[in-house]
N, C-alpha and C positions, 0 to 999 in steps of 0.2 A: 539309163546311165550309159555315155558313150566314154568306152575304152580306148586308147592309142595302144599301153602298152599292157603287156600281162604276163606272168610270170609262171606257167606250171612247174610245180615242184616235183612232183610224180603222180604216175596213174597206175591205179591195179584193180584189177577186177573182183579180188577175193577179199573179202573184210578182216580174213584173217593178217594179212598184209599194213594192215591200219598202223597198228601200231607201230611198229620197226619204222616206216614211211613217216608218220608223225615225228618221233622219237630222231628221225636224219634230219629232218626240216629244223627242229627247234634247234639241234646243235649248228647246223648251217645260218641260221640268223643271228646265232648266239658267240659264233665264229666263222660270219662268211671265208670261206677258201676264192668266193671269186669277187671281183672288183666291179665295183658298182654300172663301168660302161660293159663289163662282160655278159650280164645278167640279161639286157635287150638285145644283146648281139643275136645276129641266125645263128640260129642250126644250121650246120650243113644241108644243102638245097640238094644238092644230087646223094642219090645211089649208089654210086662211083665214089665221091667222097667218103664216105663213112666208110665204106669198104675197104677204100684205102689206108684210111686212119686205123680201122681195128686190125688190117694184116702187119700196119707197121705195129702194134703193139706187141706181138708175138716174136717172143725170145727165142734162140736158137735152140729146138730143142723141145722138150715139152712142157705146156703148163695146163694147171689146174682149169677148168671152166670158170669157178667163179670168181679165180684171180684175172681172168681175162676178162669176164664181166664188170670187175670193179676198175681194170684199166679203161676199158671202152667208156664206162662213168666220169673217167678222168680225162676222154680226149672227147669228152660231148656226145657221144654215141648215147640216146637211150634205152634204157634195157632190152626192153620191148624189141626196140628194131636189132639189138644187138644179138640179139636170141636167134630172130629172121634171118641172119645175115651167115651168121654158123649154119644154121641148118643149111642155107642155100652153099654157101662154101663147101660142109661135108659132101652134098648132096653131086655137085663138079667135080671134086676130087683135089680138090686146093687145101682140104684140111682132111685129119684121118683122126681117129681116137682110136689109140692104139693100146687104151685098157678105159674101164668106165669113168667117163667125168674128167679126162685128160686129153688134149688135144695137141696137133704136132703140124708143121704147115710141111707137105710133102714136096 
């Protein structure tokens, strides 16, 4: 079977994960949020990009992780790399967590 296009919905490594991952897809078909030329569109191709995209999500001030997670969800960022990208951030000194699970851009 040869493919053009193809759609991952999400990946995770823990079966525990299954169902919530199931459970976002079927509401997502059920009520696509995005439009049918958005779906084959790229990903962002650089590094650089995404990183820019997830710093502009951050409000003045602090937020939660997994609200920043669910933003990065929202500007195409996938989880996976969005995780990569904090760490690498705190890790430079671009981001600080100034109590657990909240983060602040310095």
């Amino acid at each position: 079977m040869a493919l053009d296009k193809v759609r991952i919905w999400e990946r995770h490594n823990a079966q525990t994960e299954l169902a919530g991952a199931i459970a976002r897809v079927k509401n997502e078909l059920a009520a696509p949020t995005l439009k049918t030329d958005e779906i084959f569109a790229p990903v962002a191709t650089s590094h650089g990009d995404m990183r820019s995209r997830l710093l502009g999500t951050f409000p003045d001030g602090e937020i939660e992780e997994q609200v920043l997670l669910a933003q990065a969800r929202d500007v195409r960022i996938p989880e996976e790399k969005a995780r990569e990208l904090l760490a690498a951030l705190l890790a430079n000194g671009t981001l600080c967590e100034p109590r657990p699970g909240w983060l602040v851009k310095v």
